[in-house]
N, C-alpha and C positions, 0 to 999 in steps of 0.2 A: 174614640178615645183608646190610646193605646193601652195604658194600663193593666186597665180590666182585662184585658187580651191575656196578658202575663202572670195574674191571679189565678190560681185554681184551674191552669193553662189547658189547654187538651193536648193530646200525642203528636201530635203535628204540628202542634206550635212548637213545643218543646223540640222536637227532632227541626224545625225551622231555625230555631235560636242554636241549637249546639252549629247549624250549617254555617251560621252568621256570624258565632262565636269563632269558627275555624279562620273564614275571611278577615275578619276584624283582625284579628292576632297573627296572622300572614302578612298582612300589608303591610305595616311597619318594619316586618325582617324582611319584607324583600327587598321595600326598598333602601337597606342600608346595605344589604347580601349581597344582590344583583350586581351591582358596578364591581364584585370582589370576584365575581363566578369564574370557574378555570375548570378543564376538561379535568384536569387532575386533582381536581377538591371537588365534585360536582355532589360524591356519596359522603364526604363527611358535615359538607353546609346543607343536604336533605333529612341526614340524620338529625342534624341540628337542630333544623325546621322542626320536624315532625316532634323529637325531644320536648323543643320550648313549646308550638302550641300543643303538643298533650298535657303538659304539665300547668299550662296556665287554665285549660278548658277542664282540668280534671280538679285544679286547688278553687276554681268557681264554683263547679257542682256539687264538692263536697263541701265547700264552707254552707253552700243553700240549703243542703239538707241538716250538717250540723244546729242550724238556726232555726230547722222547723221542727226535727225531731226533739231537740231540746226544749223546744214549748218556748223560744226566746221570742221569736213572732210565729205567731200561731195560724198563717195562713200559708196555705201551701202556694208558690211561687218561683218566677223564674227570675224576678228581678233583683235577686240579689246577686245571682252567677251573672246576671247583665252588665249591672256596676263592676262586679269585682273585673270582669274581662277590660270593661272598656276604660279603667282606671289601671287597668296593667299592661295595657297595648303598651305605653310609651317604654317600659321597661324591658320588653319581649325579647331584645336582642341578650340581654344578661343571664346566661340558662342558669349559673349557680344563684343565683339573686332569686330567678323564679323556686329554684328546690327551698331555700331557705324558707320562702313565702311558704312553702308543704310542712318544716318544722316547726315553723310558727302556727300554723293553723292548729298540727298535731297538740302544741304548749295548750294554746286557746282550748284545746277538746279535752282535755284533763283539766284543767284550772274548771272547767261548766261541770265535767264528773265529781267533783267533789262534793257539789251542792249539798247538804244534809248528810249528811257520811259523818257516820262520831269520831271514825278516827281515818280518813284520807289521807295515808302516808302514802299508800303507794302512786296517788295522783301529783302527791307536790313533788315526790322523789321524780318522779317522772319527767313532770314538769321542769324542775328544778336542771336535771340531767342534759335535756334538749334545749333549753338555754345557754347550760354550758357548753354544749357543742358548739352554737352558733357564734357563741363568746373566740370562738378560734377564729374562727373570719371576718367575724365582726364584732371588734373587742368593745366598742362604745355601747353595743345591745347592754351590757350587765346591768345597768340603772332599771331593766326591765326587773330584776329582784326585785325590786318595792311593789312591783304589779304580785306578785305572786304573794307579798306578805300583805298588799293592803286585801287581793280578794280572800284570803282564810279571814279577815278581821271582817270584811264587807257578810259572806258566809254562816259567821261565825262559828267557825273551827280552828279558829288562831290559839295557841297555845305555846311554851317552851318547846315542845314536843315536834312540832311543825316547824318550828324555826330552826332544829337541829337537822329537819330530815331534807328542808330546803337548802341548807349549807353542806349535808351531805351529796346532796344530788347533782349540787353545782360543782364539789371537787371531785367528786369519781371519774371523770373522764381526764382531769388534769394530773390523778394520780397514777392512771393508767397511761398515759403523756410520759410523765419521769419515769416511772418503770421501765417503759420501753425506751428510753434514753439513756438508763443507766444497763439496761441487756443490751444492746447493741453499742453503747461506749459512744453516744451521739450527746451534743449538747443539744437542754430539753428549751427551745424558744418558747417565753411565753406571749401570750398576746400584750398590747402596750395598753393596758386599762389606762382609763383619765387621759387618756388623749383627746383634750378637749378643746377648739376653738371654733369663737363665729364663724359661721358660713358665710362667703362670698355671696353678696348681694347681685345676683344675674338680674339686670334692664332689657334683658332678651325681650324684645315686646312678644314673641311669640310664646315663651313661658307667660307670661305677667298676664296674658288674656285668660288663659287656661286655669291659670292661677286665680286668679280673679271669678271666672265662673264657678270654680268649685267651692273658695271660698264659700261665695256668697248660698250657694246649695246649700254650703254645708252646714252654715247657721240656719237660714231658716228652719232646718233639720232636726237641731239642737234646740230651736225655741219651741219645738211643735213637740220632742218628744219632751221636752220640764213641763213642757204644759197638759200631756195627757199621761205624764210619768206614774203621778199616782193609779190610773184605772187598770193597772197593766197588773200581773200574777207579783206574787213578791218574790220567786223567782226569775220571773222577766225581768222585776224592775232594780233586784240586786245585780245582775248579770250586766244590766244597759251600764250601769255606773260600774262596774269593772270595767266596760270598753269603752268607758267616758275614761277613765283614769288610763287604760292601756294610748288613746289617742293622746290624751296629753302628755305621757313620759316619752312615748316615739316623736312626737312631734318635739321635745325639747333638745332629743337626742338630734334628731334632724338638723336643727336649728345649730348645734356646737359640733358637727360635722360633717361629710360630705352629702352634696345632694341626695346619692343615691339610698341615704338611709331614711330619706322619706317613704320609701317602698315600704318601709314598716309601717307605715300606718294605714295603707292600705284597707288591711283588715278592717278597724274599729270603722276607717269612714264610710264603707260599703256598708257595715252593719245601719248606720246610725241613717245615711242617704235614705238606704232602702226602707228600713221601717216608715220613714216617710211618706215616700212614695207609696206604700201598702196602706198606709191608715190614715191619711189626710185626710180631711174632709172635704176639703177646697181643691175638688177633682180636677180643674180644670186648669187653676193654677198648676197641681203638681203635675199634669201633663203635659203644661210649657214646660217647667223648669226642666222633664225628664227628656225634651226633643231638645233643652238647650245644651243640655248636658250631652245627650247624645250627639248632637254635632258638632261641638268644641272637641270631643274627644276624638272625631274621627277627620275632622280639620286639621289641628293640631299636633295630635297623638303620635303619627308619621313623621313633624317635624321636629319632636324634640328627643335631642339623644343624653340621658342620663349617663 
């Protein structure tokens, strides 16, 4: 069973998995890189390389420990850096896509500090602040605000208070935008909020398979943690239903624009997979679905370009 292998890992599985994590996350950029390669680009698509898979092997490692030192799932494991890598393969080629995935994580790691704090300004502000950056690049993220006011209500530390310090957090960088617009005599572009429409329905069979597999992961995922929701810490089990709510606003956002902003939900669905795959009881099911999962991803992962 492979699982258990991954639970409470020893040193050499773990130094195994980062080796596989580099392969995994290589193969995809090569083969979209290689047919581009030129003697005279040869050090800035290496640097690239190395850039994207450091950043996607490092936002793995650090969401895994974020989630165990957190007490969100309480066993020490490698399967959630597993998920996150092989559910970010198809993205690899996009290196600001992958950083943003770093300030998202960062959002997620204050939004979990907050936890019992009487007065968590300085995590919404935070929070609040690195949303607004992303809002510059990706103006449709802002609907992620209701995440940060429903977890202070979920928390509870929701207050006037918090609501003033989350509205400040979101304009300090747009204000620091117009200032430097108005010193150097530049008009200040803002992002195009509510630029909203349906997504283009892709028949690509090669997504819709992919798609289809994780789907179907991902519910039985969801019906395994409602159903051992209650035995969990009431920190664990506030935090799962923030990143039930985080997956459902990224996925709506997704859904009212382009593909590549399904990358946002990355996060929540590696969370919600993985705890799966750690606490099932039905060991032998959750080690099909994780071989199934593992080779959809690495079948497919290579063929599709976001």
């Amino acid at each position: 069973m492979l699982l258990k292998h991954l639970i409470n890992p020893k040193p050499q599985i773990v130094l195994s998995c980062i080796i596989l994590f580099i392969l995994i996350c290589g193969f995809p950029f090569c083969v979209s890189e290689y047919p581009l390669l030129k003697k005279d680009k040869i050090f800035v698509i290496i640097l690239s390389f190395v850039l994207k898979v450091f950043l996607c092997i490092y936002i793995s490692l650090k969401l895994s420990n974020v989630i165990y030192t957190k007490n969100i799932i309480r066993k020490d494991n490698i399967i959630v850096g597993a998920v996150f890598v092989f559910l970010t393969s198809a993205y690899i080629d996009r290196l600001f896509l992958l950083f943003s995935g770093f300030l998202m994580l960062l959002l997620i790691n204050e939004l979990i500090d907050s936890y019992q704090k009487e007065n968590p300004f300085s995590q919404y502000f935070n929070a609040s602040f690195i949303l607004s950056i992303l809002t510059f690049f990706y103006p449709n993220l802002f609907m992620l605000i209701f995440l940060l006011i429903i977890n202070s209500i979920n928390y509870s530390n929701f207050n006037w208070r918090i609501l003033i310090i989350i509205l400040l957090g979101f304009l300090t960088p747009y204000s620091f935008g117009w200032i430097y617009s108005i010193l150097t005599e530049q008009s200040f572009l803002k992002p195009d909020f509510f630029n909203y429409s349906l997504m283009n329905v892709n028949v690509d069979l090669t997504k819709n398979i992919y798609a289809i597999v994780l789907i179907f992961i991902l519910f039985v995922s969801l019906v395994e943690l409602f159903n051992w929701l209650y035995k969990k810490s009431v920190k664990s089990r506030k935090t799962f239903m923030n990143i039930i709510w985080m997956l459902i606003i990224t996925s709506i956002i997704g859904f009212l624009s382009d593909l590549f902003y399904f990358y946002f939900t990355i996060i929540p669905v590696t969370v919600i997979i993985s705890n799966y795959f750690i606490y099932s009881k039905k060991r032998k099911i959750a080690n099909i679905l994780f071989f199934i999962f593992i080779v959809s991803s690495l079948l497919y992962n290579p063929l599709i370009t976001f």
